[in-house]
VEXDREN-2710 file (C-alpha; in Angstrom, 1 decimal):
% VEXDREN-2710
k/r/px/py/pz
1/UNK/79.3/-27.7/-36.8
2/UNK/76.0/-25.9/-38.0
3/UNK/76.4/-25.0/-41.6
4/UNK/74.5/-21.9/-42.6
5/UNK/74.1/-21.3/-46.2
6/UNK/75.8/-17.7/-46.6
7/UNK/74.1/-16.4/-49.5
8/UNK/70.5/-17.5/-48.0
9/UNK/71.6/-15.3/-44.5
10/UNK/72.8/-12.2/-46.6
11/UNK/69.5/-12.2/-48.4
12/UNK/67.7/-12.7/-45.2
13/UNK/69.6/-10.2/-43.7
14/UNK/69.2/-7.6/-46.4
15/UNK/65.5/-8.3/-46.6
16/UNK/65.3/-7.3/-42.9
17/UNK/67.0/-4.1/-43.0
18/UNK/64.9/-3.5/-46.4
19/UNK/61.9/-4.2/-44.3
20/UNK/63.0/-2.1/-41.3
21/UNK/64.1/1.1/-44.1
22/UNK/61.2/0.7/-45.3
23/UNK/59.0/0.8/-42.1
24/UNK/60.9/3.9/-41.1
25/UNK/60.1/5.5/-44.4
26/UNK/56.7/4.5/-44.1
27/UNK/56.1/6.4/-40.7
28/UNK/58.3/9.3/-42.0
29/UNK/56.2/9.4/-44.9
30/UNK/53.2/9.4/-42.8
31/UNK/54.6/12.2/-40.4
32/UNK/55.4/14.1/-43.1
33/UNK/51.8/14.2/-44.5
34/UNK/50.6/15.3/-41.1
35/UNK/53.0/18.0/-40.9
36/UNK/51.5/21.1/-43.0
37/UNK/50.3/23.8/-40.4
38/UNK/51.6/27.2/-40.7
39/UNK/53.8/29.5/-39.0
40/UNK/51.5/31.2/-36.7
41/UNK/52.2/34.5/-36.7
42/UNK/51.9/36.9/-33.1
43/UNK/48.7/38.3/-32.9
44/UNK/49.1/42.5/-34.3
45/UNK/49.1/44.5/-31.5
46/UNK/45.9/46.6/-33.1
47/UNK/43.9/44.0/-32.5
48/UNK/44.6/43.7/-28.5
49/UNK/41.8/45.2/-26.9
50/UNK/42.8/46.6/-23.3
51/UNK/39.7/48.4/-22.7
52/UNK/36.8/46.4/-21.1
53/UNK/33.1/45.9/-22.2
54/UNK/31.5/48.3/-20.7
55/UNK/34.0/51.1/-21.9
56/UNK/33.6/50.2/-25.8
57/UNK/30.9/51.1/-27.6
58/UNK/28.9/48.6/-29.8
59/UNK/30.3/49.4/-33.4
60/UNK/34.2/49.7/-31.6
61/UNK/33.7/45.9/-30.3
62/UNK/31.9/44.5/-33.1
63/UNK/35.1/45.1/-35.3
64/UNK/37.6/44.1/-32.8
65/UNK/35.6/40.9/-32.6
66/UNK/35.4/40.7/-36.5
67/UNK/39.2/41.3/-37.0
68/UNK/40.1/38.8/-34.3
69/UNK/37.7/36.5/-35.5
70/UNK/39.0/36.6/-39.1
71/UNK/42.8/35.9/-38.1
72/UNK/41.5/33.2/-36.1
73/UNK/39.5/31.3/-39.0
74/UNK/42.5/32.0/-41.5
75/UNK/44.5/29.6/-38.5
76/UNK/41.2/27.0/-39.1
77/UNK/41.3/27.0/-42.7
78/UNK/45.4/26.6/-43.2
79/UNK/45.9/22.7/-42.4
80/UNK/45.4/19.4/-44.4
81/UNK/43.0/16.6/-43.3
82/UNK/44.9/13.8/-40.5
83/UNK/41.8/12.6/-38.9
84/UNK/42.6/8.7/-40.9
85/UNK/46.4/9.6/-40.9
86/UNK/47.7/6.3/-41.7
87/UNK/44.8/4.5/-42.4
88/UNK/43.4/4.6/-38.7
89/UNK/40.3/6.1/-37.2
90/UNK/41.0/9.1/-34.4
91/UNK/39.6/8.2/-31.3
92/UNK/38.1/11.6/-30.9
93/UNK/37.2/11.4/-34.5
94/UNK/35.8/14.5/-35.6
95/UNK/38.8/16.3/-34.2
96/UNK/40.6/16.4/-37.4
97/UNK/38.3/15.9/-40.0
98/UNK/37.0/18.8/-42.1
99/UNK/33.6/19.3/-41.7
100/UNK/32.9/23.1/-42.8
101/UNK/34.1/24.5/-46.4
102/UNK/37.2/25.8/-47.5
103/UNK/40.4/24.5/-46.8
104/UNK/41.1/21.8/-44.2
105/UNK/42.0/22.2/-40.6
106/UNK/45.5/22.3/-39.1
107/UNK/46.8/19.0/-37.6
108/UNK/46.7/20.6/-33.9
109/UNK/42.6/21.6/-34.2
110/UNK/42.0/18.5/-32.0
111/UNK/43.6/19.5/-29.2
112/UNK/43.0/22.8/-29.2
113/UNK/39.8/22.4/-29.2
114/UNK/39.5/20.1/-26.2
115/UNK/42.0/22.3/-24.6
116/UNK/39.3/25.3/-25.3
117/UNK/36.5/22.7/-23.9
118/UNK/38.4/22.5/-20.4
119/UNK/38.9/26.3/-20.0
120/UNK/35.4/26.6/-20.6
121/UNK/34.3/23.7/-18.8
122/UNK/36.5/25.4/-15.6
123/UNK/34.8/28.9/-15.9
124/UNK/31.3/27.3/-16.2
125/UNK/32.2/25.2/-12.6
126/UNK/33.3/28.5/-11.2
127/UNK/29.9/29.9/-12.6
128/UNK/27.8/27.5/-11.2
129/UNK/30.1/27.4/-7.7
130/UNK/31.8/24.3/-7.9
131/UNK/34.8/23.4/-6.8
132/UNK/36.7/21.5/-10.2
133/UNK/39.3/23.3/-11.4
134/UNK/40.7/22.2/-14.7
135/UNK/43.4/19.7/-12.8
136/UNK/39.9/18.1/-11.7
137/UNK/38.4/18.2/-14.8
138/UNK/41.2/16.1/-16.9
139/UNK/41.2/14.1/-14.4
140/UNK/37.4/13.3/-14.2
141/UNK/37.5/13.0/-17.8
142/UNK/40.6/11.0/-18.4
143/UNK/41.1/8.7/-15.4
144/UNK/37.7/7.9/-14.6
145/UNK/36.4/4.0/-15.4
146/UNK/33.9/3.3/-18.4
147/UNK/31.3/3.0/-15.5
148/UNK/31.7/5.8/-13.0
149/UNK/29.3/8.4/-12.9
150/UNK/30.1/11.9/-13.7
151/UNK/30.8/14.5/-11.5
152/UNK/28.9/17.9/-12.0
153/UNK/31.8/19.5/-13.1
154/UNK/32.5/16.6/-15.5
155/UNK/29.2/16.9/-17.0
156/UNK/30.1/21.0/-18.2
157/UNK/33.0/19.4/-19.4
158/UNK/31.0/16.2/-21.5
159/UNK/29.3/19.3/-22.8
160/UNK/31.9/21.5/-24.3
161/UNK/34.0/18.3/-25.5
162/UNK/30.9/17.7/-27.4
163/UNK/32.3/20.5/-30.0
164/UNK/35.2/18.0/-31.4
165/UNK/33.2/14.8/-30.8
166/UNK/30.4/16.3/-33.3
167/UNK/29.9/13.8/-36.4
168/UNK/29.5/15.1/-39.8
169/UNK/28.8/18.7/-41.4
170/UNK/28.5/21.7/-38.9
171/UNK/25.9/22.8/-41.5
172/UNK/23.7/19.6/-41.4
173/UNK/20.8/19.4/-39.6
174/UNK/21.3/19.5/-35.9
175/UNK/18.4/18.2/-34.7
176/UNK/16.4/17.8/-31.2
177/UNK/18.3/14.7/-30.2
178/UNK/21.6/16.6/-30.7
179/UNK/20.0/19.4/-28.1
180/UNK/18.6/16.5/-25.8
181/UNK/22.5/15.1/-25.9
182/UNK/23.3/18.6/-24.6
183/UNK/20.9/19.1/-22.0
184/UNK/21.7/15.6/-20.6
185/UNK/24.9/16.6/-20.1
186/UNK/23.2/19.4/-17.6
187/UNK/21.0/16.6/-16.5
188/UNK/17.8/18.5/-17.2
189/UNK/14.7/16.9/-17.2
190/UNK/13.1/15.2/-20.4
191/UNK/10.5/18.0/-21.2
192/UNK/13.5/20.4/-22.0
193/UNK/12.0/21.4/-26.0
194/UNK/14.2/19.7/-27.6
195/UNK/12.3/20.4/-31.0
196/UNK/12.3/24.1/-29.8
197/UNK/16.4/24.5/-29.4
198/UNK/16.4/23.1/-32.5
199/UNK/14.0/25.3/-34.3
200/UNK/15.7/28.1/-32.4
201/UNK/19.4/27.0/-33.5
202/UNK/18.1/27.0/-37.2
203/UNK/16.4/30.3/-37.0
204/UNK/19.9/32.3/-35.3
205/UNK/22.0/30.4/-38.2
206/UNK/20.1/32.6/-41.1
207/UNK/21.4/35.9/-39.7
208/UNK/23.6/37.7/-41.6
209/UNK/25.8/38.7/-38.6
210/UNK/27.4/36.5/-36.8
211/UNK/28.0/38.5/-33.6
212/UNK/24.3/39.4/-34.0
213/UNK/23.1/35.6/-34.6
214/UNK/25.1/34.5/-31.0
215/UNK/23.8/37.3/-29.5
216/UNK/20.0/36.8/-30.3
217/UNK/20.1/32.6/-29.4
218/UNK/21.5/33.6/-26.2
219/UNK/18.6/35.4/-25.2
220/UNK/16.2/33.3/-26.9
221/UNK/17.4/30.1/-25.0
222/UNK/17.1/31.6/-21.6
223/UNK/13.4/32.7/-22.6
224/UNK/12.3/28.5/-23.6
225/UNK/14.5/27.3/-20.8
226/UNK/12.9/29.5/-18.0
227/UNK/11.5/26.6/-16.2
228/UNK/15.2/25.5/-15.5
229/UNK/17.7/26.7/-13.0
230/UNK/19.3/30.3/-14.5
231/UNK/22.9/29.0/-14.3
232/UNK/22.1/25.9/-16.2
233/UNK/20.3/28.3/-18.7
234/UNK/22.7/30.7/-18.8
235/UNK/25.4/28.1/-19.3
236/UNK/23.1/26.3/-22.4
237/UNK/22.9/29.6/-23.8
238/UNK/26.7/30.7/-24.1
239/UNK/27.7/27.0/-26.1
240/UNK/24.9/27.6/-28.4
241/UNK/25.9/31.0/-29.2
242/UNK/29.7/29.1/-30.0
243/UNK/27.7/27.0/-32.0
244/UNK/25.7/29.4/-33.8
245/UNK/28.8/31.5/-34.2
246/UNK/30.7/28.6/-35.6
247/UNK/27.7/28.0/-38.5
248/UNK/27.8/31.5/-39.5
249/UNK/31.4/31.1/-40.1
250/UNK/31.6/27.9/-42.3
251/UNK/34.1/26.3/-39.8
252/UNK/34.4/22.8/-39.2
253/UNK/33.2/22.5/-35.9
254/UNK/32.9/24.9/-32.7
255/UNK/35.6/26.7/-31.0
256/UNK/34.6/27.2/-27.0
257/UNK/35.1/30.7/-26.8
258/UNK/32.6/32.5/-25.3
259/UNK/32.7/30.9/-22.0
260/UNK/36.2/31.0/-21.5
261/UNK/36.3/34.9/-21.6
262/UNK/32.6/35.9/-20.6
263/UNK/34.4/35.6/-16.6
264/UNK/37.0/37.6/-16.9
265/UNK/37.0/40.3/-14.7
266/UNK/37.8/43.0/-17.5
267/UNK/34.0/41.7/-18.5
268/UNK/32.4/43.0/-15.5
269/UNK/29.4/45.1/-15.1
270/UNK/29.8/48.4/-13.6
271/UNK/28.5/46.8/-10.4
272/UNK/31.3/44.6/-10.1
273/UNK/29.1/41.3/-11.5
274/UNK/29.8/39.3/-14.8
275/UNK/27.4/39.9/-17.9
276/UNK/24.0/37.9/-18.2
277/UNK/22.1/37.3/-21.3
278/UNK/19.4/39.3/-19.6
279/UNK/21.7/42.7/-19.6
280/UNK/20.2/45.4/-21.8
281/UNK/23.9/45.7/-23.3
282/UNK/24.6/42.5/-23.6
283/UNK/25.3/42.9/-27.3
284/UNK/28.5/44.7/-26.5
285/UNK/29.3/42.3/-23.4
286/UNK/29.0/39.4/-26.3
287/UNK/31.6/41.2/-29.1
288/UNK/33.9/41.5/-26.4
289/UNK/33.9/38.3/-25.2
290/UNK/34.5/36.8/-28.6
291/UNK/37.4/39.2/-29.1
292/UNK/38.7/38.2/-26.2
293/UNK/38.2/34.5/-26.2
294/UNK/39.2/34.5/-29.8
295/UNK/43.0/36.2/-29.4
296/UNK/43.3/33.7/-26.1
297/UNK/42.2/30.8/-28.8
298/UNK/44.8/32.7/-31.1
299/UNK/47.5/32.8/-28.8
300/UNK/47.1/28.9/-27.7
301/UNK/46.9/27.5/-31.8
302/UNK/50.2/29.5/-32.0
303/UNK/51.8/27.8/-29.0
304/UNK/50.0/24.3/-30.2
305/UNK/51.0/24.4/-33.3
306/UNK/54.4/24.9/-32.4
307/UNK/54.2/21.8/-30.0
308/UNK/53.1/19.8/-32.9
309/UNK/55.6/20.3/-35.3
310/UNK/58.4/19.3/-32.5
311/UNK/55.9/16.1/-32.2
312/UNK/55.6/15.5/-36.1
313/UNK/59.8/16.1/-36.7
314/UNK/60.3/13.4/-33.6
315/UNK/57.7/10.8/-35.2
316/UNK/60.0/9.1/-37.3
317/UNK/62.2/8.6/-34.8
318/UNK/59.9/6.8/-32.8
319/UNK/60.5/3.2/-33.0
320/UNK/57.8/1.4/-30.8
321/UNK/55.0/-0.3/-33.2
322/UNK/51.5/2.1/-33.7
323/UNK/53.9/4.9/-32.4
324/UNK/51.8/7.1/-34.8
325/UNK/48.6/6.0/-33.3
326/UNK/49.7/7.3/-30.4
327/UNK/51.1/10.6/-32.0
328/UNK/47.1/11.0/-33.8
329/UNK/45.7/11.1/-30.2
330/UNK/48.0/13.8/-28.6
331/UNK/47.2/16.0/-31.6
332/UNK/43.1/15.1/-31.3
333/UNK/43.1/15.7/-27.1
334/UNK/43.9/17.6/-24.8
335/UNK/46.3/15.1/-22.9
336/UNK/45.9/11.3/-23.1
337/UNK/46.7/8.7/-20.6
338/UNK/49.4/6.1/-21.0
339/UNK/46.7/3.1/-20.6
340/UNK/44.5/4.9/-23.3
341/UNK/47.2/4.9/-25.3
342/UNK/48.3/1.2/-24.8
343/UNK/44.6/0.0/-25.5
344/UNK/44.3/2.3/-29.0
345/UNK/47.7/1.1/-30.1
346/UNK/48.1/-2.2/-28.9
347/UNK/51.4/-1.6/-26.8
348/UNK/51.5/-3.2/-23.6
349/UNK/51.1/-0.9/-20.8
350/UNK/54.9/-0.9/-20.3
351/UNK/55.7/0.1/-23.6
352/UNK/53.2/2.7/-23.6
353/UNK/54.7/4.5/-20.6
354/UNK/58.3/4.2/-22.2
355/UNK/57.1/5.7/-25.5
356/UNK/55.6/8.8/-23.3
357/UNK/58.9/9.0/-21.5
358/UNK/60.9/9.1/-25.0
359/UNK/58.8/12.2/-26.3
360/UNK/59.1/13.7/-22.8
361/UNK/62.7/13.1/-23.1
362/UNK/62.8/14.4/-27.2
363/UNK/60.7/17.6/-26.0
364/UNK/57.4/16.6/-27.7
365/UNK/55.0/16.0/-25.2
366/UNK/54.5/17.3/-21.5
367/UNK/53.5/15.6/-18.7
368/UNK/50.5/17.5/-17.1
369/UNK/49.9/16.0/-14.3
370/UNK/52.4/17.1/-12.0
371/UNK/52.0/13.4/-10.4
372/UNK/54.5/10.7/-10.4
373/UNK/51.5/8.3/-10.7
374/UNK/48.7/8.5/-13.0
375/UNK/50.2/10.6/-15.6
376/UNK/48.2/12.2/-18.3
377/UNK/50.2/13.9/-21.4
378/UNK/49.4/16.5/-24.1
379/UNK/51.0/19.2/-26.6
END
């Protein structure tokens, strides 16, 4: 008969469900530091603007842009710092981190900023007449290998994701290899002025208005890129406005905003086309884009941070090793893959898939896809 010592099996026993208590604490501890985001409030009715561009005057849209604007960086300013939540680096590392000054960003900033990147990657394809619609876009991004080339599509998209992949201070230097980075993803050709864009960026950033600084770098950019195709201009000039924008404001990092309302058909010209830099009113056309694009990026924090509350109260509950790893890269992305997730967390791919069918299951995640195969999964 095999004699077990009784007193050495308790112990052993109690040390494992000390070490398994204390595990779970660990990642509820850890969940519970990433959890501080605000309740995000609707957005007030007085600052829904139903009018379109060319019905408001200058002075009208400049403060319905401000006021939008302002509610918007209160959201960016109300969060605490989960870019090396439990000792781990981000994969999309800048998502989280804060870069600007003030208070740190919400935990949810990631994603909705690379949601943000694939609207305005969509409405740049539908600008320059291609045919990737955001479905296309994820896709291209997130299912591609290491070594496929890019669409064309997916390069606008490698553009705008650029905004949360940006190291270190927004108000550091941002130099011409930052702009050559940027025009490569537009595959221009190496005599783009790199040192010009630059020079350019730095100049806008001194303005005291911020409407007024995206404005005048959206005009300046088409006048040293003239040598290049007008959409490809036109498209360089709207993410440095976001970026100028973004410096004016002290925020962390870019929000894509201009882009993903300059389309909409409320924008329109009174001949039926959509504003160009080159518009003798394009002043107004660029105040009411922003307030436009910013209560759209106001509505989607709300409905993101929401999302990632029910993610951060189901965390703990979440049993599979790295589970939080996995948790840090749904709030730093758009959506995330289940063999992404396997390689940053070290589950096999099995386990990986199973841990996105438990959230599913718990109501934290979606699946985005809409395919039974090659699922990708986000807030």
């Amino acid at each position: 008969m095999l004699e077990i010592d009784s007193d050495t099996f308790v112990d052993a026993r109690s040390s494992s469900r000390a070490t398994k208590n204390q595990r779970a604490q660990s990642r509820s501890d850890t969940a519970a530091d990433l959890q501080k985001s605000l309740e995000i409030q609707p957005l007030p009715r007085w600052a829904k603007g139903a009018a379109g561009a060319q019905d408001r005057r200058q002075d009208d849209a400049q403060f319905l842009a401000g006021a939008v604007l302002a509610l918007l960086d209160q959201i960016l300013r109300s969060g605490a710092d989960v870019s090396s939540a439990g000792n781990r680096a981000v994969d999309v590392s800048s998502a989280g981190k804060n870069f600007g000054e003030g208070s740190s960003e919400p935990v949810f900033v990631g994603a909705l900023r690379q949601r943000l990147a694939l609207r305005a990657a969509a409405a740049c394809a539908a600008m320059a007449r291609l045919r990737e619609d955001e479905g296309a876009l994820r896709d291209a991004e997130h299912l591609a290998g290491v070594d496929a080339a890019p669409t064309p599509g997916g390069r606008l998209h490698c553009l705008w994701r650029l905004f949360a992949m940006r190291q270190g201070q927004i108000n550091a230097r941002l130099d011409a290899a930052f702009m050559r980075t940027a025009a490569d993803c537009l595959e221009r050709p190496p005599h783009i002025d790199g040192e010009a864009l630059a020079a350019l960026l730095q100049e806008a950033s001194t303005r005291e208005n911020p409407l007024n600084a995206a404005t005048g770098v959206s005009v300046r950019v088409l006048q040293i890129m003239s040598d290049v195709p007008q959409i490809d201009a036109e498209i360089l000039a709207l993410w440095l406005a976001d970026l100028v924008l973004a410096r004016r404001l002290a925020w962390a990092a870019p929000l894509p905003l201009m882009a993903t309302a300059i389309t909409h058909r409320s924008m329109r010209t009174a001949t039926g086309r959509r504003p160009r830099p080159s518009d003798p009113n394009w002043s107004v056309s660029v105040a009411c884009a922003y307030a436009r694009g910013a209560q759209e990026a106001y509505t989607l924090a709300g409905e993101l941070s929401r999302r990632s509350e029910k993610l951060l109260s189901v965390a703990p509950k979440l049993r599979a090793k790295d589970a939080l790893r996995v948790v840090e890269l749904l709030l730093a992305d758009d959506v995330v893959s289940p063999t992404r997730a396997a390689k940053a967390s070290g589950l096999s791919d099995r386990a990986s898939r199973r841990l996105f069918d438990r959230l599913v299951a718990l109501g934290a995640v979606r699946e985005l896809s809409g395919r039974p195969n090659f699922r990708l999964y986000g807030l």
